[in-house]
C-alpha positions, 0 to 999 in steps of 0.5 A: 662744661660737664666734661670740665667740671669731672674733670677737676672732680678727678683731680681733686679726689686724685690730691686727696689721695695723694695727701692721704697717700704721702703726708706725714703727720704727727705721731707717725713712726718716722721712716727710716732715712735712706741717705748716699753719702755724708757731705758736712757734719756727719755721719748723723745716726737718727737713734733715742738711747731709753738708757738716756736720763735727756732723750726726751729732749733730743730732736732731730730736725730732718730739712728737705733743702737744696742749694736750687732753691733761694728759699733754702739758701736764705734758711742757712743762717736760721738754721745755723743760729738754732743748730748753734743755740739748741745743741746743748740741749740735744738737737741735730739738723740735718738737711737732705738733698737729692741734688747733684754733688757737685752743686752741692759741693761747691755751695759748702766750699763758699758757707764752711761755717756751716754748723749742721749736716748736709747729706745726699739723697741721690735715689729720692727714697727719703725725700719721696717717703716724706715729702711725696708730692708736696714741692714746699722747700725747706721742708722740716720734719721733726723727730723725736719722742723715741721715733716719732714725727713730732711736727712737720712745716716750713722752716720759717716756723722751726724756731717758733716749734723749738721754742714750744719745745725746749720750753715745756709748751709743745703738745703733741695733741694738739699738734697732731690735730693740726696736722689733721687740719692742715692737710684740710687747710692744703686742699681747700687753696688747692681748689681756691676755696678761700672762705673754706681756707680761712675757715679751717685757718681760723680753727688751726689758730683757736688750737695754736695761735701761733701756728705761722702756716695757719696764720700767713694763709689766712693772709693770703686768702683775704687778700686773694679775695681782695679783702684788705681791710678785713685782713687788717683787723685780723692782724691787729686782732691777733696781734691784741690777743697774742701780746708776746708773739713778735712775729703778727706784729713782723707780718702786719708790718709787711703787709702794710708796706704792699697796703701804703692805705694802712700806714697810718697804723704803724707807728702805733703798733710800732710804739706798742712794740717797745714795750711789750718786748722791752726785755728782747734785744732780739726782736727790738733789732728786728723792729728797727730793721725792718722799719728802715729797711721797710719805710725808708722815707716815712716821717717817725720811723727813724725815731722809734727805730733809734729807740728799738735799736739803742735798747738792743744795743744797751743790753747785749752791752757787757755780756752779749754775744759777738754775733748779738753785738754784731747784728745790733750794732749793724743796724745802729750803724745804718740809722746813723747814716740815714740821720746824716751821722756819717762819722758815727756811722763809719766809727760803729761799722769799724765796731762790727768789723772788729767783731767775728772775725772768723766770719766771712760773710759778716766780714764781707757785708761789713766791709761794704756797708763800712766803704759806702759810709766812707765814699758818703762822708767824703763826698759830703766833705768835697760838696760841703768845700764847693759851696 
């Protein structure tokens, strides 16, 4: 027994080193990236001209990725849609890969619509230098502020930081102290110590509220302890406190999908949802997805999901984008169907299809949920003339 626990002493000061060895932590120099050979959108130059009245505002968002992993391929849209949204304002994602090139290749010659860069890390240098032993893909560094590591974490979290960013609520301070404390954070699941995970979680979310490792680690540290109901009452506590952070409300909605015992408070939330983000078309398409998609037989959802989406819908009506008008009228489309609405259902996939139409996976998808609607409207028509 003695021998054990020395054993698991070594390997906990051996982690520690390892994290103070590697990790990389906010107001760090950003190390030089050693990259091989530029396979989409670039060659990308990581450099802050002082002359420039805007280089505060440039970012570079350096993502560790590879098309092995179904983490990183189900970030390409994100990345996409925040590359496409905050490139006017200076921001350049690059994602780094230390796969072969031939995988990567052929992953870019089925997603040519790819608006960010991929380059390759065949040697490891750059992955090493930043990642270390750390095995989180996507992994996200940002840098800025003339060279300096601004933020590092999940990609699930980059649109939350951009946001903070790009709207003045960014504090490197703070952000600096998280670091500090997420590193604390990583070693204490490593050693199974949830009362210390929720512990330092706690004092992560008092600095930032919405900081999303902190918080889905909190999670997981009650539930790993078997501590539903405890994990409950933080959500609906956060999610009182913090009105207008969509996603708490997202994270509770999943958790009660896997916790049926806890249904009874998803509608309520659901309905508070409505009107805290009335003016979010976004989120309110995100809201009725997820319901339908989430309970697909429990009684009330269809209604307020009609409600989230027909709002959604109403305002990208006149000045909307092809991709916001898609995306939304997509989910209209799949509510008509569960309602038995087929033609409708059909009339408004033919409206997504008509949308994009430079977009191969948006056509591909529309057309299979546009031929399912159909092969249901007629089977409807030859059962309804048996009877």
């Amino acid at each position: 027994m003695n021998k054990v626990i020395l054993i698991l002493s070594l390997l906990t000061v051996c982690l520690l080193q390892v994290f103070q060895v590697y990790a990389l932590e906010s107001e760090n120099e950003a190390p030089a990236l050693k990259l091989s050979k530029w396979l989409m959108n670039g060659p990308v130059k990581i450099e802050f001209d002082k002359k420039d009245k805007d280089a505060d505002k440039k970012l570079f968002a350096i993502v560790f990725w590879g098309t092995w992993s179904s983490s990183c391929r189900d970030a390409v849209p994100l990345l996409m849609y925040l590359q496409k949204q905050y490139r006017d304002k200076g921001l350049k994602i690059i994602a780094v890969t230390r796969e072969d090139e031939n995988s990567v290749t052929k992953f870019i010659e089925s997603n040519q619509t790819i608006n960010f860069g991929i380059v390759l890390d065949d040697q490891s240098i750059s992955t090493l230098t930043y990642m270390g032993e750390s095995r989180i893909f996507p992994k996200v560094f940002i840098i800025g502020n003339g060279n300096q590591i601004l933020w590092s974490g999940e990609a699930i979290d980059l649109s939350t930081v951009l946001d903070k960013f790009y709207s003045g609520r960014f504090n490197l301070s703070k952000q600096r102290e998280i670091s500090k404390l997420s590193q604390e954070l990583q070693i204490a699941m490593l050693q199974s110590k949830n009362e210390l995970v929720r512990s330092i979680a706690q004092r992560i979310l008092e600095i930032d509220a919405e900081d999303g490792f902190a918080f889905r680690t909190m999670m997981f540290a009650y539930e790993n302890d078997d501590k539903a109901d405890e994990a409950i009452q933080f959500m609906s506590k956060m999610i009182k406190e913090n009105q207008k952070i969509a996603r708490f409300n997202f994270i509770k909605i999943d958790f009660i999908a896997r916790y049926p015992v806890f249904t009874k408070e998803l509608l309520p939330m659901a309905e508070t949802f409505l009107t805290n983000f009335a003016d979010n078309p976004a989120e309110l398409n995100n809201l009725a997805w997820s319901l339908i998609d989430r309970f697909p037989y429990l009684p009330g959802t269809l209604e307020v999901a009609w409600k989230a989406a027909d709002k959604a819908c109403k305002a990208v009506e006149k000045n909307g984008t092809g991709e916001q008008k898609s995306a939304y009228l997509n989910t209209m489309a799949l509510i008509y169907y569960k309602c038995g609405m087929l033609q409708p259902a059909i009339d408004t996939q033919k409206k997504v299809s008509s949308l994009l139409k430079d977009n191969a996976a948006v056509q591909r998808n529309s057309a299979l949920s546009l031929a399912y609607y159909e092969s249901a409207l007629k089977m409807q028509q030859q059962l309804s003339n048996s009877r």
